[in-house]
C-alpha positions in Angstrom: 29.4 35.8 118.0 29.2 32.1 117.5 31.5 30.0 118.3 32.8 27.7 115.6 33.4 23.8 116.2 30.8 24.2 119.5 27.0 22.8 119.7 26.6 25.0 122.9 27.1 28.9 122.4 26.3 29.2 126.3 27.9 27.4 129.7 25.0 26.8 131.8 24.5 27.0 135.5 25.6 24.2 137.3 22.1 23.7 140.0 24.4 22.0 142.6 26.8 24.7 142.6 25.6 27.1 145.3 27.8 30.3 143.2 27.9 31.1 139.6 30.1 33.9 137.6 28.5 36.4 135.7 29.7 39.0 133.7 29.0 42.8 135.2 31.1 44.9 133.6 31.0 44.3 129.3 33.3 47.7 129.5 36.3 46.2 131.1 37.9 45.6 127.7 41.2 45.5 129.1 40.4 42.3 131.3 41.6 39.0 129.8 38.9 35.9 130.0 40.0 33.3 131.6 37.3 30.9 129.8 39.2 28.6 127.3 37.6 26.2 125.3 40.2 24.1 123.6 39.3 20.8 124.5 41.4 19.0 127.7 41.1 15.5 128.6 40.8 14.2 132.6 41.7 11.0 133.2 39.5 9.7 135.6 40.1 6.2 138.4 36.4 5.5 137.6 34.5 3.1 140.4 32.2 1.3 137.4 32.0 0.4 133.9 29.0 -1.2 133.6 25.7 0.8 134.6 22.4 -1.3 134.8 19.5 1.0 133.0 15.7 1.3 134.6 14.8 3.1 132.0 11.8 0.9 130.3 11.7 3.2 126.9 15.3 3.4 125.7 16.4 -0.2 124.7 18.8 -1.5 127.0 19.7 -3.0 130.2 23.5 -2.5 130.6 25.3 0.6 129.4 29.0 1.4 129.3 30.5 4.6 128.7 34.4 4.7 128.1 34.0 8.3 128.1 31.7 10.8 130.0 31.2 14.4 128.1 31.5 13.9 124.4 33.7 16.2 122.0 31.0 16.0 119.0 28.9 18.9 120.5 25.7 17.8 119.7 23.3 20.6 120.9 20.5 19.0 121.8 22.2 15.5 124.1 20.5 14.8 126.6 23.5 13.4 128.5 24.6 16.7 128.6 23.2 17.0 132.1 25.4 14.3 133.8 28.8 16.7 133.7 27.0 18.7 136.3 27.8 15.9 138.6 31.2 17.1 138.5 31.0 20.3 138.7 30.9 21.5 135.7 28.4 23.2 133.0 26.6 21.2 130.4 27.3 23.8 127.9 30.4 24.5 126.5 32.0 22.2 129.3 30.4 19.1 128.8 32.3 19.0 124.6 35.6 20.5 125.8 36.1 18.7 129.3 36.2 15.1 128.6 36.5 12.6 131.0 38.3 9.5 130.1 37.9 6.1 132.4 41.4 4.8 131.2 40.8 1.6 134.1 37.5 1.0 132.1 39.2 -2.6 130.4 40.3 -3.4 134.2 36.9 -2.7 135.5 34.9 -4.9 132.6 37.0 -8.3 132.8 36.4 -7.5 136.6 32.3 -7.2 136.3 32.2 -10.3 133.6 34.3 -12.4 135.7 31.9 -11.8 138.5 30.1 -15.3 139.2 26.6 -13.9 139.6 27.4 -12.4 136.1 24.9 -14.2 133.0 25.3 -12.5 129.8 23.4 -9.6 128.6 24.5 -7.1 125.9 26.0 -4.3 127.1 25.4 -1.0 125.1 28.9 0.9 124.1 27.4 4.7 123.9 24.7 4.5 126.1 25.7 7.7 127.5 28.2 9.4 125.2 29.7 8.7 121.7 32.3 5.9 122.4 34.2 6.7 119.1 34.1 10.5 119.6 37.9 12.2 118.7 39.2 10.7 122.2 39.2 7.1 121.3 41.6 7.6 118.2 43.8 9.2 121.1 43.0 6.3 124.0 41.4 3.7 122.2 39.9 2.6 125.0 36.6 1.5 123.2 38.5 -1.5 121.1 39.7 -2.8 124.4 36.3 -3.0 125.6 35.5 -4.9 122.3 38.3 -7.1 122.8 36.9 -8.3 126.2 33.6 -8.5 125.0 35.1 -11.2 122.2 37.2 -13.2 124.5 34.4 -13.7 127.2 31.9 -14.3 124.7 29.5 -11.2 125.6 26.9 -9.3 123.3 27.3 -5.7 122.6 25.7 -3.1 121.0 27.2 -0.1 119.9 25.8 3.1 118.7 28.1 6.2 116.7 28.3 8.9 114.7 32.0 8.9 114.1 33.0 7.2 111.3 36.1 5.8 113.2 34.2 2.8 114.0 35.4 1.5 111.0 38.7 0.9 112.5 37.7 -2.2 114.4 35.8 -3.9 111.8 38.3 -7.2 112.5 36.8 -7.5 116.1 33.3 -6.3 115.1 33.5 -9.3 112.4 34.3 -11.8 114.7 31.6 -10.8 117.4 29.4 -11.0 114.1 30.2 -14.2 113.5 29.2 -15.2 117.3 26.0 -13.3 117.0 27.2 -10.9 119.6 27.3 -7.3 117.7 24.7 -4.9 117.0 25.5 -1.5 115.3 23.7 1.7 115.5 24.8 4.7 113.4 23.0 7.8 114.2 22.1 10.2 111.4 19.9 13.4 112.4 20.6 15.2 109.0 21.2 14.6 105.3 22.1 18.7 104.8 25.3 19.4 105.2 24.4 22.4 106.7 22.3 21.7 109.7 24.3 18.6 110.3 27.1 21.4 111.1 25.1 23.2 113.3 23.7 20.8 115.5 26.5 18.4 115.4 29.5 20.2 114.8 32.0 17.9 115.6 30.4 14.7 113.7 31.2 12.8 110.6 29.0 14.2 107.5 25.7 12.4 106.4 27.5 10.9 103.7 30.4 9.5 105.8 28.1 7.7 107.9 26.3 6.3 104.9 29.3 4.4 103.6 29.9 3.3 107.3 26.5 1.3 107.0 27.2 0.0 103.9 31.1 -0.9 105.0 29.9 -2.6 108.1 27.1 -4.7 106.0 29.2 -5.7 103.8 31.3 -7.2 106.3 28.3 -8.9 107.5 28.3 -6.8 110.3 24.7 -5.8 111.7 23.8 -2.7 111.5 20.7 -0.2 112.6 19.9 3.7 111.2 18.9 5.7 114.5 17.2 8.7 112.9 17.4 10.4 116.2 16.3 13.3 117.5 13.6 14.2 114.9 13.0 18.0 115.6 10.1 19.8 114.1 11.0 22.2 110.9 14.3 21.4 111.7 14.7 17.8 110.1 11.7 16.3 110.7 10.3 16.7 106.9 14.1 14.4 106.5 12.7 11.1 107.8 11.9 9.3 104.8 15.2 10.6 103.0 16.9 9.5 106.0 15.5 6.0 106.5 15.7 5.5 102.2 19.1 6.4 102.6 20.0 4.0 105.3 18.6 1.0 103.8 19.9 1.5 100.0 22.9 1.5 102.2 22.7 -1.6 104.1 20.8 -1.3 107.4 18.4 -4.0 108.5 16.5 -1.7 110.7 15.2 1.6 112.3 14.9 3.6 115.0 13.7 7.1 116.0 13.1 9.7 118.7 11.2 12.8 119.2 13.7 15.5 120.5 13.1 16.3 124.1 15.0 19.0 126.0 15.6 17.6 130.1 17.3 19.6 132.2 20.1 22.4 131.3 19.7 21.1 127.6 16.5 23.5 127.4 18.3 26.9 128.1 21.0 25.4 125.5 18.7 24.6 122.8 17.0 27.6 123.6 19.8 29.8 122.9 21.2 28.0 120.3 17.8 27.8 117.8 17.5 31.5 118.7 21.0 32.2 116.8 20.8 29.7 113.9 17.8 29.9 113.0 15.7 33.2 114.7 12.6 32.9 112.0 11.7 29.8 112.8 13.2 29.3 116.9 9.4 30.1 117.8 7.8 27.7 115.6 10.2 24.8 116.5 10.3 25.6 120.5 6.1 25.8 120.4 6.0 22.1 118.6 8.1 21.4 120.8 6.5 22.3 123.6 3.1 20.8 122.0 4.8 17.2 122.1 5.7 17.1 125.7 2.4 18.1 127.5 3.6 21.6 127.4 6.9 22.0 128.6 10.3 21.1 126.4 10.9 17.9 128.5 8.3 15.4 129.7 10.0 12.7 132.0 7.5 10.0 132.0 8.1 6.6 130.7 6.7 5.8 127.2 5.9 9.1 126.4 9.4 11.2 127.0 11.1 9.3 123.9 8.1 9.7 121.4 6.2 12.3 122.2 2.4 13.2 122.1 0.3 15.7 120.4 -0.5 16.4 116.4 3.1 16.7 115.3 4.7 14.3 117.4 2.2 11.4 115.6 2.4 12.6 112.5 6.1 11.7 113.1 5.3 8.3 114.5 3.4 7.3 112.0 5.3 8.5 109.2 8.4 6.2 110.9 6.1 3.0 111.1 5.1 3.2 107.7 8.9 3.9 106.5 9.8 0.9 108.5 7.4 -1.6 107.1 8.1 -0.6 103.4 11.9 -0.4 103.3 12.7 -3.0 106.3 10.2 -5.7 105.6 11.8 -9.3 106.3 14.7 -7.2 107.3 15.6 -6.9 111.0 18.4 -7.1 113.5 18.9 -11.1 114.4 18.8 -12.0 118.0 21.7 -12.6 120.2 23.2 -16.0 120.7 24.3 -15.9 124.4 25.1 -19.5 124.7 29.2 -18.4 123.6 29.6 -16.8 126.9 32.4 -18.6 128.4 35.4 -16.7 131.5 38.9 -17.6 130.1 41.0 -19.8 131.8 43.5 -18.2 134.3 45.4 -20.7 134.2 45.1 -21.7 137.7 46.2 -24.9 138.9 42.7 -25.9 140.3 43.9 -29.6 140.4 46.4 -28.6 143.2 
């Protein structure tokens, strides 16, 4: 039975969890499940807002995640494995137990008011959607853009929700200053797999207009046409990338899907049940892309793969990008704005 509204069918085992439940008995028809999936926000007193990022292959320095789990229940998110660290299962957990860092604008003014502090951008989503369902509930995410305006700082955002569009007046003015980037994911044009691996997302054809509303605006803006999954919208790329810039991106992005962690035995199970003639096919190419396995950690290979289909993908994406996005591109930063408000201390006392 699947479970509508849910990217993961399955809750995983947590590894640091010494115990797991399992389910002896399927007889016991008289015993009521305890496992509820309607989705409950924790408010967590988080430590950090701002995470520096080693990572040489993914495009950014600073992250921030406002939220930590992510409601869209995108099957194949490879942030999936962080709600493990507390405690919980990167299945169904991680899109029905969201975290929400409600000190997060406390925490920022505190780490750009830091004197060791230059600017860098910092990268809203690095982690999980910061415009998934919970922001229309906290709005924690415009605060964040609010600092980010009033000190000056550059930011980078990255969605598939079309509730972006709600702060267009701050994202404007940071475009003005040169300090806003926009990235809108889009995996899928069909409205059909887009429902299936990202059942909880704005459609193909929301997320067009949210391009094209945030260019006209003047507001910088970037088609992430991530992951790219063999047979499963791969053959979409150059429908994808057509789309995006008839619609008002400057630039491009991609990835080869990779499975780390928990996020195997989830895919796994998931491609099995929508779509069983093909799950061989797609886990095998899959496979073939990262040296053999689903996941292959190491740096400048994990993010593009290797192997016949993976560079049939890359350079079907290079091409695209030079045809469509030629004397295009996302204009640099200006980080000369940066400036920590006045207090309004009385230093001359």
């Amino acid at each position: 039975m699947t479970l509508k509204g849910r990217g993961a069918q399955i809750q995983t085992h947590n590894k640091f969890l010494a115990h797991k439940r399992v389910l002896e008995h399927v007889e016991g028809l008289d015993e009521e499940s305890d496992e509820k999936f309607n989705t409950v926000f924790l408010v967590e007193n988080a430590k950090t807002i701002v995470n520096q990022v080693t990572s040489p292959d993914v495009g950014m320095v600073y992250s921030s995640n406002p939220y930590q789990g992510c409601e869209h229940g995108c099957v194949y998110c490879y942030a999936r494995n962080t709600h493990e660290y507390y405690g919980l299962s990167a299945g169904i957990d991680f899109e029905s137990k969201i975290m929400v860092k409600q000190n997060a604008p406390e925490l920022l003014r505190k780490f750009f008011d830091h004197p060791k502090w230059t600017p860098q951008p910092i990268s809203f989503s690095g982690n999980t959607d910061c415009y998934q369902p919970a922001e229309r509930k906290f709005g924690i995410t415009r605060q964040l853009l609010h600092i980010c305006l009033e000190y000056g700082n550059p930011m980078s955002i990255i969605t598939k929700n079309a509730l972006v569009l709600r702060d267009t007046d701050i994202l404007q003015e940071l475009a003005k200053k040169k300090l806003a980037h926009v990235n809108v994911s889009i995996t899928s044009l069909l409205e059909e797999t887009r429902q299936k691996l990202e059942p909880r997302t704005a459609t193909a054809k929301r997320r067009l207009q949210v391009l094209e509303d945030l260019s006209k605006l003047g507001i910088p803006t970037r088609v992430m046409a991530a992951p790219m999954i063999p047979f499963i919208n791969s053959f979409e790329l150059p429908k994808i990338m057509q789309a995006a810039a008839d619609h008002g991106a400057v630039d491009a992005g991609y990835t080869f899907v990779r499975l780390n962690g928990s996020i195997g035995e989830i895919f796994t199970d998931w491609i099995k049940q929508q779509f069983p003639d093909q799950a061989d096919r797609v886990l095998s190419n899959i496979k073939n892309g990262h040296n053999g396995k689903l996941n292959d950690s190491r740096f400048g290979t994990r993010m593009r793969g290797e192997g016949e289909m993976a560079d049939i993908i890359g350079q079907q994406f290079k091409q695209l990008r030079i045809r469509l996005f030629k004397d295009k591109g996302i204009p640099d930063y200006d980080y000369s704005v940066f400036r920590r408000p006045d207090k309004g201390q009385l230093s001359m006392f």
